[in-house]
DSSP file (Angstrom, degrees, kcal/mol; ACC not computed):
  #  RESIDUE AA STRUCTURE BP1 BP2  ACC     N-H-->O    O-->H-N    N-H-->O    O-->H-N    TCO  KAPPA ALPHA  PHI   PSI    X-CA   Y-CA   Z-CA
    1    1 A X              0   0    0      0, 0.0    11,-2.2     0, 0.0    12,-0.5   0.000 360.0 360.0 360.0 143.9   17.4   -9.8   -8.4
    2    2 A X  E     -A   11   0A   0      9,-0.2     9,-0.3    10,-0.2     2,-0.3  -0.974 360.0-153.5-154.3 162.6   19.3   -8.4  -11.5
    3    3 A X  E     -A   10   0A   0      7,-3.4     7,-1.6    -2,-0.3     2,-0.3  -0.919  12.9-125.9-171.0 161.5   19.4   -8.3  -15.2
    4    4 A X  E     +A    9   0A   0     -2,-0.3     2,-0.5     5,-0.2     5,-0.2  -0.880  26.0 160.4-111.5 123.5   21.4   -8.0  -17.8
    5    5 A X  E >  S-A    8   0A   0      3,-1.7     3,-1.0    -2,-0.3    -2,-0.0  -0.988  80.9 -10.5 168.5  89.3   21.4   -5.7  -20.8
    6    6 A X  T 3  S-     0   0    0     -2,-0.5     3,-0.1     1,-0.3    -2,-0.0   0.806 127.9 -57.0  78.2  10.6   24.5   -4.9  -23.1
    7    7 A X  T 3  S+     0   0    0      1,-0.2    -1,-0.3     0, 0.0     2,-0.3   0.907 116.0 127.1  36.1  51.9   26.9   -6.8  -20.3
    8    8 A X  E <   -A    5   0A   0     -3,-1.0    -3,-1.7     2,-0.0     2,-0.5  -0.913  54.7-142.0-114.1 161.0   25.5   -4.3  -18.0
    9    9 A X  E     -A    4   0A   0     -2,-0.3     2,-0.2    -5,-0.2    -5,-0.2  -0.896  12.3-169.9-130.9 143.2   24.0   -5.1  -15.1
   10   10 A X  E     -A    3   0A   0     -7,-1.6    -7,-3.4    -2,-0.5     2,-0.3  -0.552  21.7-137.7-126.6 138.1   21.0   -3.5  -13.4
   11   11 A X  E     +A    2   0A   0     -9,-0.3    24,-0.6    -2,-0.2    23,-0.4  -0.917  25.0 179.9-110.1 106.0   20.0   -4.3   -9.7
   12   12 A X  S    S+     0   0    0    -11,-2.2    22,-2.1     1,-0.5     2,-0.3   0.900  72.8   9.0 -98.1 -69.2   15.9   -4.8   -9.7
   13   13 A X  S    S+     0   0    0    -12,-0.5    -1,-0.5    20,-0.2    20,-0.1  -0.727  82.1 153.0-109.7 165.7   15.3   -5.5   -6.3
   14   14 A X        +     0   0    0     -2,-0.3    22,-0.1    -3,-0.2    18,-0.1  -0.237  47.6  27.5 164.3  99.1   18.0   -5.3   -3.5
   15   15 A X        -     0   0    0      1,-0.2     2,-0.5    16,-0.1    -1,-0.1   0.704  67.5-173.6  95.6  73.2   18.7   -4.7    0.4
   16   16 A X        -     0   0    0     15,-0.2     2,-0.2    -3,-0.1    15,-0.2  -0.916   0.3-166.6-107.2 158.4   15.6   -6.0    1.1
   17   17 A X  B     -B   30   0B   0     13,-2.5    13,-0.6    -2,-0.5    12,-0.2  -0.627  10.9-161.4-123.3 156.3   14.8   -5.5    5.1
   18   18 A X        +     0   0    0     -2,-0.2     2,-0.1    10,-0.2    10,-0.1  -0.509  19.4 160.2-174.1 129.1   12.3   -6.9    7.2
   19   19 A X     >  -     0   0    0      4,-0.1     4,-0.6    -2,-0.1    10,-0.2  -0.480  43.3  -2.3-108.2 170.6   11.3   -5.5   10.6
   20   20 A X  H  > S-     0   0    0      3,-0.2     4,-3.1     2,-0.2     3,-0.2   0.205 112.7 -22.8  29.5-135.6    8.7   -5.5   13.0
   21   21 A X  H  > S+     0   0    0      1,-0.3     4,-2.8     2,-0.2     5,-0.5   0.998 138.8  43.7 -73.1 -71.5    5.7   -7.3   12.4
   22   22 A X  H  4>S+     0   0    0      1,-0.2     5,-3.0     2,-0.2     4,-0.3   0.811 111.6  60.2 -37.5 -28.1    5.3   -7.8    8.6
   23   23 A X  H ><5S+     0   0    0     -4,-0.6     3,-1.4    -3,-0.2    -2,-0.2   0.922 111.2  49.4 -78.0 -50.3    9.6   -8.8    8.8
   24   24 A X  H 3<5S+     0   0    0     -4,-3.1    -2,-0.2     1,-0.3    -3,-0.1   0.948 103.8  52.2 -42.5 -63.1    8.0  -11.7   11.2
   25   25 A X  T 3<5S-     0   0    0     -4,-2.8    -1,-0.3     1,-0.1    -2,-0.2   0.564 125.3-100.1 -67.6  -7.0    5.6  -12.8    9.3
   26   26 A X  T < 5S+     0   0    0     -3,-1.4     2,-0.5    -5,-0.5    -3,-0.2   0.513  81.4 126.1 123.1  -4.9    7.9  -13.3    6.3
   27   27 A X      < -     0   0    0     -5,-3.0     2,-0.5    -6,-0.4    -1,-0.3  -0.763  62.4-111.5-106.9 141.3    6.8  -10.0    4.4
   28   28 A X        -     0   0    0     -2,-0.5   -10,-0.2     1,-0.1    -5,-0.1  -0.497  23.0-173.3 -73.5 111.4    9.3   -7.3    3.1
   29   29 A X  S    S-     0   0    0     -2,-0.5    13,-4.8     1,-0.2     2,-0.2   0.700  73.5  -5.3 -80.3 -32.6    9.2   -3.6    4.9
   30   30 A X  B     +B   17   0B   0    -13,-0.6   -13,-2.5    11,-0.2    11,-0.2  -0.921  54.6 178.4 179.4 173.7   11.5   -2.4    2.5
   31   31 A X        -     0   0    0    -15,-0.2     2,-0.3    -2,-0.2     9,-0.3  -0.213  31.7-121.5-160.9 172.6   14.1   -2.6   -0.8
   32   32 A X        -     0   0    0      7,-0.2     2,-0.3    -2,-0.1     3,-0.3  -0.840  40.1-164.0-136.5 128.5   16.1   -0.6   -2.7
   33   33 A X      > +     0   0    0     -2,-0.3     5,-2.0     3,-0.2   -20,-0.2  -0.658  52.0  18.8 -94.2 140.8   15.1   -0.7   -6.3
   34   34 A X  T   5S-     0   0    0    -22,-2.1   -22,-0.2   -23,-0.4     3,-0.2   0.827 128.4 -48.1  83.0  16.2   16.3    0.1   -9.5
   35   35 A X  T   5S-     0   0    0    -24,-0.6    -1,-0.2    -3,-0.3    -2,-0.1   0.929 108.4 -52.7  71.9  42.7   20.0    0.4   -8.8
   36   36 A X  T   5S+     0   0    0    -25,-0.1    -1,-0.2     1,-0.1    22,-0.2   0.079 116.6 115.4  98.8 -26.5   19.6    2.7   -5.6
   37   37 A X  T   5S+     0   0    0     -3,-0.2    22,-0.7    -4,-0.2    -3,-0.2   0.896  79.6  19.4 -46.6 -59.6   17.5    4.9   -7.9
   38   38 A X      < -     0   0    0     -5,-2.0     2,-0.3    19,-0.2    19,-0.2  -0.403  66.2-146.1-113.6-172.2   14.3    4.3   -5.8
   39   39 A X  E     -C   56   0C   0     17,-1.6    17,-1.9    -7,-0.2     2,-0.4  -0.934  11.3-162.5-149.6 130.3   13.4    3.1   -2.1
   40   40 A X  E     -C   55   0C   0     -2,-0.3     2,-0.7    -9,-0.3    15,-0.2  -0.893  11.1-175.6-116.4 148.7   10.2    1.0   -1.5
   41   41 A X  E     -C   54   0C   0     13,-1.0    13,-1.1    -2,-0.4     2,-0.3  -0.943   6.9-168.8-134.0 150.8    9.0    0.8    2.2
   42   42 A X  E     -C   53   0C   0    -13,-4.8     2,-0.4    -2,-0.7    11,-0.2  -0.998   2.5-167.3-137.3 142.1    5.8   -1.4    3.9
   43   43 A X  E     -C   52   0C   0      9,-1.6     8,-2.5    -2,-0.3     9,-1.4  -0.943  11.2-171.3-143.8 135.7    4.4   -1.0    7.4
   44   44 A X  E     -C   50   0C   0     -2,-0.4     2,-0.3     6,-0.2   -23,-0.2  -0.817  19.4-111.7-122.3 174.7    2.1   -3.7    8.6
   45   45 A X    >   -     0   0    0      4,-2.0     2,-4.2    -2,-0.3     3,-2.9  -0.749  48.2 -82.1-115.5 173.5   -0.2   -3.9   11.7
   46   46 A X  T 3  S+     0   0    0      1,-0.4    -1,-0.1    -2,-0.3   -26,-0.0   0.077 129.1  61.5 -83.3  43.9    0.0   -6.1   14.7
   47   47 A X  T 3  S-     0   0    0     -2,-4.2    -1,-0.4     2,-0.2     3,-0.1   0.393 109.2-118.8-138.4 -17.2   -1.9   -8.7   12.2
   48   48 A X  S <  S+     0   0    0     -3,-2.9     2,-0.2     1,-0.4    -2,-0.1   0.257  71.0 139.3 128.5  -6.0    0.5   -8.8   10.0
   49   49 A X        -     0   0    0     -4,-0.3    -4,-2.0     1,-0.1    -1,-0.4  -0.564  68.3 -93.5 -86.6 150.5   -2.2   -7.2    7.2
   50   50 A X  E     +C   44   0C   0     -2,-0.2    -6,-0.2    -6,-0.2    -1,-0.1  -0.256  45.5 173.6 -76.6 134.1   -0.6   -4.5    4.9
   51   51 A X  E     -     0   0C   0     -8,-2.5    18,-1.6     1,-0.5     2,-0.4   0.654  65.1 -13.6-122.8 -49.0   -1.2   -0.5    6.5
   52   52 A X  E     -CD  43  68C   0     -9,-1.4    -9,-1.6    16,-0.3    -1,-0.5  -0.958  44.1-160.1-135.6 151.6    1.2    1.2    3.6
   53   53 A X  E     -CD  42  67C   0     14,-5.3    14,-2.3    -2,-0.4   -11,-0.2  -0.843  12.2-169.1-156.5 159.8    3.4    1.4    1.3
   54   54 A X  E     -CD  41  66C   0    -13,-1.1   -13,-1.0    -2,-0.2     2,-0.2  -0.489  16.0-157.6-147.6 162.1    5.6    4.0   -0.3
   55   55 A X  E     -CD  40  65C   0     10,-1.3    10,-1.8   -15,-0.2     9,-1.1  -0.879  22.8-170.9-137.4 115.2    7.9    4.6   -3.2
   56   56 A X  E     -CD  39  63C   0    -17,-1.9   -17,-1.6     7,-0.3     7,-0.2  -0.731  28.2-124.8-107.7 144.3   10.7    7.5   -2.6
   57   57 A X  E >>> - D   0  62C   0      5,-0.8     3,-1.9    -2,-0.3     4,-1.0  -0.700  23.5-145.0 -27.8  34.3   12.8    8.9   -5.1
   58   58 A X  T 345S+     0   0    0      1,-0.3   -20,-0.1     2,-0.2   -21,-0.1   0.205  89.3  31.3   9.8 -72.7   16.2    8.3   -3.5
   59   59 A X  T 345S+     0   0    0    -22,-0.7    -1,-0.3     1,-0.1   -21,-0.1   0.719 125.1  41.6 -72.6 -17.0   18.1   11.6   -4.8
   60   60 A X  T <45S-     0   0    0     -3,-1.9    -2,-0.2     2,-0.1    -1,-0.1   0.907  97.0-140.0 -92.9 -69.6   15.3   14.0   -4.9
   61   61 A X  T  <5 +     0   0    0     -4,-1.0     2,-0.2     1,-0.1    -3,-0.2   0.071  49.3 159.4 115.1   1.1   14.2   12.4   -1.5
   62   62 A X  E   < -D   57   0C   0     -5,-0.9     2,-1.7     1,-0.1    -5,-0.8  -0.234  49.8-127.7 -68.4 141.7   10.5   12.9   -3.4
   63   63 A X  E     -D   56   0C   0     -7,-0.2    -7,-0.3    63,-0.2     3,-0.1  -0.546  28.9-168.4 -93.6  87.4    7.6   10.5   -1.9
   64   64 A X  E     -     0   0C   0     -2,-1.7    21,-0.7    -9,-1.1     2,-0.2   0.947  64.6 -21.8 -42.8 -58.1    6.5    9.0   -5.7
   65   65 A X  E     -DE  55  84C   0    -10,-1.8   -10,-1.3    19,-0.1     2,-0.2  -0.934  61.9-163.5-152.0 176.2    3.4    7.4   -4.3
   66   66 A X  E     -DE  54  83C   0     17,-0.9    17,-9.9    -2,-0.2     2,-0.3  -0.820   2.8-169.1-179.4 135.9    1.9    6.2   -1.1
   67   67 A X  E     -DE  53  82C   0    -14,-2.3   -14,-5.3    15,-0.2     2,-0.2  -0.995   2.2-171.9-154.3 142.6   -0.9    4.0   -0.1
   68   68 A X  E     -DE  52  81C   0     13,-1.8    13,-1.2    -2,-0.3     2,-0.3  -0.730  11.3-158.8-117.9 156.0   -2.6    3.4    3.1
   69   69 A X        -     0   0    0    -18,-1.6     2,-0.3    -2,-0.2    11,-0.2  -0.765   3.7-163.4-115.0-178.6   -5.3    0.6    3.8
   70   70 A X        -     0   0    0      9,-0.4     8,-3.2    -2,-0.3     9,-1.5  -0.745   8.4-170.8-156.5 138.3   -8.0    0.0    6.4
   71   71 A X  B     -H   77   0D   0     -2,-0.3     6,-0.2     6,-0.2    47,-0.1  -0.816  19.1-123.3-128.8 167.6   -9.6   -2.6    7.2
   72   72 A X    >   -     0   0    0      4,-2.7     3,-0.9    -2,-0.3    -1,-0.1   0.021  41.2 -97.9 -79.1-172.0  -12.5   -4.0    9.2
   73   73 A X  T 3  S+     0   0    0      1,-0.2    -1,-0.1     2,-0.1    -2,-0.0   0.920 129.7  56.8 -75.9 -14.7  -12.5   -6.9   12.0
   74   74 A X  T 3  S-     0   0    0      2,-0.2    -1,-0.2     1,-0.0    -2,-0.0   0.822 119.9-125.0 -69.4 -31.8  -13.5   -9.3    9.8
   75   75 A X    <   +     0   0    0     -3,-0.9     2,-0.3     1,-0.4    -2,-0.1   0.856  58.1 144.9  27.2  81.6  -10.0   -8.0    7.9
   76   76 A X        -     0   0    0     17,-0.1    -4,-2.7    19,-0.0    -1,-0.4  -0.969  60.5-106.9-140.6 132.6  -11.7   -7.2    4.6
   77   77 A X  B     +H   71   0D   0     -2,-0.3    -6,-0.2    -6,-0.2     3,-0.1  -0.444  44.0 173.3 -86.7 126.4  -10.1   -4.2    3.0
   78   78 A X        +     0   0    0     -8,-3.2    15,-1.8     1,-0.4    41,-0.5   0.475  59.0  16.4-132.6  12.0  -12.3   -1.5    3.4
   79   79 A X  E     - F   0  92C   0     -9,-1.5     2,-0.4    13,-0.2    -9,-0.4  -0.733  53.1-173.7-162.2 134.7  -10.5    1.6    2.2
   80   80 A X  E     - F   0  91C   0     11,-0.9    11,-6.0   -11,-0.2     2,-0.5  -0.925  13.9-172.5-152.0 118.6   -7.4    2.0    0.1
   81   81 A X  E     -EF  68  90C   0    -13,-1.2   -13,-1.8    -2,-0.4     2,-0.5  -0.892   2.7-171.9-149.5 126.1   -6.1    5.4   -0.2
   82   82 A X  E     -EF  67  89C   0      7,-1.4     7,-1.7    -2,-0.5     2,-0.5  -0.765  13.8-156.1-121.0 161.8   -3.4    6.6   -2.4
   83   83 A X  E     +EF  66  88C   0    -17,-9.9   -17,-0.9    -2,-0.5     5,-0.3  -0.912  14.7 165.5-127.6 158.5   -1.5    9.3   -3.1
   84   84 A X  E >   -EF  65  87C   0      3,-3.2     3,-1.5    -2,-0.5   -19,-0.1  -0.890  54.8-102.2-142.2 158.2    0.4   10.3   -6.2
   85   85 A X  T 3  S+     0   0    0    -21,-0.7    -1,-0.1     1,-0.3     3,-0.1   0.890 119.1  64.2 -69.7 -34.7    1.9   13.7   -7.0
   86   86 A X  T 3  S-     0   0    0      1,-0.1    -1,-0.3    -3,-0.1     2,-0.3   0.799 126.1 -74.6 -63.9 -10.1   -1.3   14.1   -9.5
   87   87 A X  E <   -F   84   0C   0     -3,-1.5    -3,-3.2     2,-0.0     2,-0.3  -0.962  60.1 -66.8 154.3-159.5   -3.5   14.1   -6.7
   88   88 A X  E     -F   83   0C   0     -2,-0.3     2,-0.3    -5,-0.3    -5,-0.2  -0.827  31.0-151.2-122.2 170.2   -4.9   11.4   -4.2
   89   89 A X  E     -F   82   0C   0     -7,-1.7    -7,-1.4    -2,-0.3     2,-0.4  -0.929  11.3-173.5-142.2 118.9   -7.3    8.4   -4.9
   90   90 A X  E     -F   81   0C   0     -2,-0.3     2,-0.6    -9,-0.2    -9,-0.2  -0.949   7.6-175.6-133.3 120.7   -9.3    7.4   -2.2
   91   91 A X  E     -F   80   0C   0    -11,-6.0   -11,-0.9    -2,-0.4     2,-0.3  -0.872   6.1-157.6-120.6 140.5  -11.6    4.0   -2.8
   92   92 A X  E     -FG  79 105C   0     13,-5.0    13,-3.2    -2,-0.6     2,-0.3  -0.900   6.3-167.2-103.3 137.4  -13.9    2.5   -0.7
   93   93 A X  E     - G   0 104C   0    -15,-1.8    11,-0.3    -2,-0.3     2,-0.3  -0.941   3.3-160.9-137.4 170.1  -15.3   -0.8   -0.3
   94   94 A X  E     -     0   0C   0      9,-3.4     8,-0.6    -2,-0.3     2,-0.4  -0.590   3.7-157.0-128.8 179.6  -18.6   -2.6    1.6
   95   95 A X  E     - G   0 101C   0     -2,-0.3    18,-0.3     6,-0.3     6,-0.2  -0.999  15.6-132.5-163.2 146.4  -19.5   -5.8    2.7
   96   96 A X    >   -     0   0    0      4,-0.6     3,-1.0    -2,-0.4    21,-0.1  -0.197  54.1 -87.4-105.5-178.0  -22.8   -7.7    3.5
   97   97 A X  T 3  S+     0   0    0      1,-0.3    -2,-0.0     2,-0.2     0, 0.0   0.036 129.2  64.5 -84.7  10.9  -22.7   -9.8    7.0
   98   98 A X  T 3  S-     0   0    0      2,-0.1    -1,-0.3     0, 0.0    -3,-0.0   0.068 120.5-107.8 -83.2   1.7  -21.4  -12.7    5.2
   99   99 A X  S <  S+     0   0    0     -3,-1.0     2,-0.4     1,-0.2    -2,-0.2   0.929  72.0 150.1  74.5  28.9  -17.9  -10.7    4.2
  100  100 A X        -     0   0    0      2,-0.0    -4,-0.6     0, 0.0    -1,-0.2  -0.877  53.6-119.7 -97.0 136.3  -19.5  -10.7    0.4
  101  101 A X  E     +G   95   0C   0     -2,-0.4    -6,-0.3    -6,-0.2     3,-0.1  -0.403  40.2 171.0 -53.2 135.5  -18.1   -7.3   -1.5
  102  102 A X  E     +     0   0C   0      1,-0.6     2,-0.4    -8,-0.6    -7,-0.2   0.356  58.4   9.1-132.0  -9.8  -21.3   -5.6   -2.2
  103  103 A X  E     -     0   0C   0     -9,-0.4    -9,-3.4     7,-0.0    -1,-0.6  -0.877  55.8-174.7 179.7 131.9  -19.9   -1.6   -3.7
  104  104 A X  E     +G   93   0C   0     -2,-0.4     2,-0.3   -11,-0.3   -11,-0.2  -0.977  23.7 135.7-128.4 125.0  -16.5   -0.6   -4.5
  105  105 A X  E     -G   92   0C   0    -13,-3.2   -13,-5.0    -2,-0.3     3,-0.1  -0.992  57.6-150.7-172.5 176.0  -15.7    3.3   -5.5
  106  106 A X  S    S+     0   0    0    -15,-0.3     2,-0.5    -2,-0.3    -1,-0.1   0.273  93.4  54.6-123.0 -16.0  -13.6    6.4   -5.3
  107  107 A X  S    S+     0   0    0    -15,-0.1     2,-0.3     2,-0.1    -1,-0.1  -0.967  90.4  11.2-157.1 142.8  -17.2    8.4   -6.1
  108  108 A X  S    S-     0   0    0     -2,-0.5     2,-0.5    -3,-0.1    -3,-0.0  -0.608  98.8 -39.1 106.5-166.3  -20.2    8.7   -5.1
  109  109 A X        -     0   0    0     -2,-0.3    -2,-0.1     2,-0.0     0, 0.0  -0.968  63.2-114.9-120.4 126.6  -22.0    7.5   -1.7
  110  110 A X        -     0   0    0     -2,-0.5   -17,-0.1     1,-0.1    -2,-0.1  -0.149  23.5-126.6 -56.8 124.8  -20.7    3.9   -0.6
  111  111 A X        +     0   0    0     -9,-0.1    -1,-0.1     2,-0.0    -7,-0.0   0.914  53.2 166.6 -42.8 -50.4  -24.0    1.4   -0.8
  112  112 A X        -     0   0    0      1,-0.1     2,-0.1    -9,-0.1   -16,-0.1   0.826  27.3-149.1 -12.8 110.8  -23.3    0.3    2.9
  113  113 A X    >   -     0   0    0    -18,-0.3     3,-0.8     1,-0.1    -1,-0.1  -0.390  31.6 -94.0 -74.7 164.6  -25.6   -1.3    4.5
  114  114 A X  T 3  S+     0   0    0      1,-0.2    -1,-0.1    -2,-0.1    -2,-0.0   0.879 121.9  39.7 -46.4 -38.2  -26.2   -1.0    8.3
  115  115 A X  T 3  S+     0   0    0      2,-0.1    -1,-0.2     0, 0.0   -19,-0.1   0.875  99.5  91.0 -80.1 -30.5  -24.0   -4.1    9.2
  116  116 A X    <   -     0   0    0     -3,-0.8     2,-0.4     1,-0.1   -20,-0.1  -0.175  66.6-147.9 -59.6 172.9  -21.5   -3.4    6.9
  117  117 A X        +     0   0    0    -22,-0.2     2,-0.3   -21,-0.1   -45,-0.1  -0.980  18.3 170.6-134.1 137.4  -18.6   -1.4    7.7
  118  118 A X        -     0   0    0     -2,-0.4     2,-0.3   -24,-0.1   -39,-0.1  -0.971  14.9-151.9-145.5 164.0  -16.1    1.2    5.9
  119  119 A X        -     0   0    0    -41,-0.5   -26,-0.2    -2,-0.3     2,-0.2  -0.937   8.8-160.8-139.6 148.4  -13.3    3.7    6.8
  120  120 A X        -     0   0    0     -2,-0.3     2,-0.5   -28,-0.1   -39,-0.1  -0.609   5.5-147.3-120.1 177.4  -12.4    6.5    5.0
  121  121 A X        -     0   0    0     -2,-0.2     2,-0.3   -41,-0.1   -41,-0.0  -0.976  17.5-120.0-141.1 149.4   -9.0    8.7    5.1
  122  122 A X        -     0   0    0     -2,-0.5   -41,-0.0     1,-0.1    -2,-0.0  -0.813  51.3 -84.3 -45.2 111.1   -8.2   12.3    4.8
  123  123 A X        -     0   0    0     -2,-0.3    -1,-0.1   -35,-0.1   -33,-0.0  -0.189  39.4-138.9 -57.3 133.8   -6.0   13.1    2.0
  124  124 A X        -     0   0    0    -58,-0.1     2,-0.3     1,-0.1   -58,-0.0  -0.197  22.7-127.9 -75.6 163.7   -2.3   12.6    3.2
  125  125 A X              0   0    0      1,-0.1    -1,-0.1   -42,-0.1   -42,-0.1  -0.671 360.0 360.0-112.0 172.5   -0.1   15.8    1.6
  126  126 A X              0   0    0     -2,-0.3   -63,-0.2   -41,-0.1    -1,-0.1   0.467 360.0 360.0 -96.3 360.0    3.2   14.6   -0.5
């Protein structure tokens, strides 16, 4: 994917890969964006449901952002935690015993009821 600007021309997405499980199923592990500039990377689990993804800084070699998920068996995302060089974000979310969202947050104490389930992460360091 490219576009064009002044007769020049800028590379948006490019050398996209896919491995392992998420490459099976059809989804892309990882790019180079922006004319080499940046690198985006994706890791799934042996379900094929999204566990990270990253943004590098190619020349610095700096890790821009990164975000992990987790989820329950049901596979309803039940914690999304990212990190950014301003700090990390960690959100949580809950579910009744029909797999209805009942409390979503970064703050506070998650509603959760006894059947529900949620996972939490430890901030990752850049």
């Amino acid at each position: 994917m490219s576009s064009c600007y002044k007769s020049s021309a800028t590379i948006l997405l490019g050398g996209l890969g896919y491995s392992d499980a998420g490459g099976a199923a059809g989804h892309p592990t990882s790019a180079s964006v922006a004319n080499g500039i940046y690198s985006f990377s994706a890791d799934y689990d042996s379900g094929t449901r999204l566990a990270s993804l990253s943004h590098t800084n190619v020349s610095s070699g700096s890790l821009m952002s990164r975000s992990q998920r987790g989820y329950d068996a049901a596979s309803n995302v039940t914690a999304v935690n990212t990190t950014l060089s301003a700090g990390t974000d960690n959100q949580v979310f809950c579910y009744d015993e029909q797999n209805r969202l009942t409390w979503a947050g970064s703050s506070g104490t998650p509603a959760c009821s006894p059947v529900a389930r949620h996972v939490t992460y430890a901030p990752m360091p850049l």
